[in-house]
N, C-alpha and C positions, 0 to 999 in steps of 0.2 A: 212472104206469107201470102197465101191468094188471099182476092178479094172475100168476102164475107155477107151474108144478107144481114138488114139491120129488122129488125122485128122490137115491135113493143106491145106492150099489154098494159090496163090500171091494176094496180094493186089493189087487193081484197082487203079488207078491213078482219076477216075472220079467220083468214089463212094465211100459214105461214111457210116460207120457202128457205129448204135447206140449200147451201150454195157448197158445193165440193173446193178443194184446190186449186186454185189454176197456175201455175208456173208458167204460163205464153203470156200472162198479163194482160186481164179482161180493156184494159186501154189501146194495147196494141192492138188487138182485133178488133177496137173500135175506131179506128183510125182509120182502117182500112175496111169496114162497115158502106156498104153502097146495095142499089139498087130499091133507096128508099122512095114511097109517099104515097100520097092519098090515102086518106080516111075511106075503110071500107064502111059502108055505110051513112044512117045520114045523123045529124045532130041531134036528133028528136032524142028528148029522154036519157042523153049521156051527159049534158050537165047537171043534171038530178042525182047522177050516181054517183061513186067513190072514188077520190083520193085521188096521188099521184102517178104520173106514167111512168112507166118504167122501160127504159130503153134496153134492149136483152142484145146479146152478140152470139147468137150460136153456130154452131159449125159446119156451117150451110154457105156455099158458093153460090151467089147468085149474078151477079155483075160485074164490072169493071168501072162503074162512077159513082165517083166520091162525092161530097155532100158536106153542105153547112147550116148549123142549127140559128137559128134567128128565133126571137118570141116577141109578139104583135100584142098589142094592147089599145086602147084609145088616147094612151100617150105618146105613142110612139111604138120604137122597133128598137130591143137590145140584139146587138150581138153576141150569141153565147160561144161563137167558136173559138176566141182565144184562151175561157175559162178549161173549153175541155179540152183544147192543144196543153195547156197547160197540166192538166190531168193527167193524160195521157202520158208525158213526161216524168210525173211522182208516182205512177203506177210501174213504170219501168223498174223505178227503186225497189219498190215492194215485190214486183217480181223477180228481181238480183236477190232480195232476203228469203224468197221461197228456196231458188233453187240453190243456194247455200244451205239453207235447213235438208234440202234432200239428201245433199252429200252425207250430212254426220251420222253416227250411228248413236242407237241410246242408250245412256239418258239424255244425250247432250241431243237429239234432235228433235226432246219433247222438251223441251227448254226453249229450246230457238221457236217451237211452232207455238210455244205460247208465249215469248215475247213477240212474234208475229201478230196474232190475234189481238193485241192492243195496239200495233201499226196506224196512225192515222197522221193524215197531214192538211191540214187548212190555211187554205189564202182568198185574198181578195183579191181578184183581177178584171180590175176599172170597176164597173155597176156590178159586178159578180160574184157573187160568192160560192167557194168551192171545197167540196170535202173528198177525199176520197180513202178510206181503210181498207181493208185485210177484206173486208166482206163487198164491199161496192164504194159506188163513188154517186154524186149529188152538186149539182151547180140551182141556184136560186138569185133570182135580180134583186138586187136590194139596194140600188141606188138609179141615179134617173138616167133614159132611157139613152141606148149610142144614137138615135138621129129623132128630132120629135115630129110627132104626124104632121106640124106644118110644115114640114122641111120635104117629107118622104116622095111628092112630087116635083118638086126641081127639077128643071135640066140639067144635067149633069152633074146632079146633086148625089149625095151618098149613097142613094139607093140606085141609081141610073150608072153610080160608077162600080159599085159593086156586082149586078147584073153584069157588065160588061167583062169584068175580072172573070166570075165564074163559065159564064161565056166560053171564054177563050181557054180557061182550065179545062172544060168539060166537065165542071161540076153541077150538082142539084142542088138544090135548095129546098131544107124541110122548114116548116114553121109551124113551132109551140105557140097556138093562137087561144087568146084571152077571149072571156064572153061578150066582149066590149070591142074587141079589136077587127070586126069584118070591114072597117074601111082602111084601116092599115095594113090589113090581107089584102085587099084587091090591089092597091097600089102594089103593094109588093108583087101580086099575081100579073098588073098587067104589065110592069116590068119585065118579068121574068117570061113571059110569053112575047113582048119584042124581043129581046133577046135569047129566044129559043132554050132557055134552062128550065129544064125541069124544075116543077115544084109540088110538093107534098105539104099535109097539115096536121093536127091534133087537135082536140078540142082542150081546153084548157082552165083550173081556178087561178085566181089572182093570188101570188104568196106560196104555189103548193112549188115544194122543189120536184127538179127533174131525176129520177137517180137512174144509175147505169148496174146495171147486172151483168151475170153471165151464162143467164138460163134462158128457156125457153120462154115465145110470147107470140102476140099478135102479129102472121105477116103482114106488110101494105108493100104495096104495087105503084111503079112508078106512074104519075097519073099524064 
């Protein structure tokens, strides 16, 4: 599957988004999601406004580098990326149950698409918590953070060894950053600027989950 641009948008509190089908598995093409970051514009006035981000995967070739989600707080820095490797993997399932339902003919394939549409699978993985149904998928921290902000400068501490990992992968690094969390962004920023990895951010509320779509949304540019 080529690569894919990753775009997100906040969700409207007023309007609602219808989501089609997707038998390719909005996970898979988040996996392979790149040529993420930077917040276009600046933070004035968007912690003010609504609700959660929403990360979209549409069908837009933009790059070739992949990318890991981190979210910054003033406690620290969780790791989100094994919750949504983890996703990515029960959405596979779910996309096995679409294209089974494509095969049948009806009634038997208005059967299969509405035991489809109750599809949902939840787990905990480590501080994370993760959902992903038939309609999208959602990770939320709900336990204490993978390294705590006194730890985030160390020498060769988690974050100095994690830098170096994506480093060598050729990954970017985007970060869901909390209203609290700008001194645990810089650390991570000047991190990742010794070691040459790209990084991107979002502005962020404490508690809002992150969900995954598979529509249209905000581009950002690798900064």
């Amino acid at each position: 599957m080529a690569p894919r641009s990753l775009l997100l948008r906040r969700r409207r509190r007023s309007s609602s988004t219808e989501l089609g089908d997707n038998s390719d598995g909005l996970m898979d093409i988040m996996s392979n999601v790149v040529g993420v970051m930077a917040l276009i514009g600046s933070l004035t006035g968007i912690f003010a406004t609504s609700s959660a981000l929403n990360i979209q995967a549409p069908m837009q070739q933009k790059s070739s580098r992949n990318f890991v989600l981190l979210q910054a707080s003033k406690e620290g820095v969780w790791d989100l990326q094994p919750a949504v490797e983890r996703m990515v993997k029960l959405d596979r399932q779910r996309a096995s149950e679409v294209n089974r339902c494509e095969q049948l003919l009806a009634p038997e394939k208005q059967a299969c698409d509405q035991q489809l549409d109750g599809w949902k699978r939840q787990e905990q993985v480590g501080p994370i918590g993760m959902t992903v149904s038939h309609a999208n998928g959602l990770i939320t921290r709900n336990g204490p953070p993978t390294v705590i902000a006194a730890d985030l400068k160390k020498k060769e501490g988690w974050l100095d060894q994690t830098m170096q990992r994506l480093a060598k992968e050729k990954k970017a690094v985007f970060v869901v950053l909390e209203n609290d969390g700008f001194e645990a962004y810089r650390a991570i920023k000047n991190k990742a600027l010794e070691h040459k990895v790209p990084i991107g951010w979002e502005p962020w509320y404490k508690d809002d989950p992150i969900y995954f779509w598979g529509n249209s949304g905000r581009n950002l540019t690798v900064q």
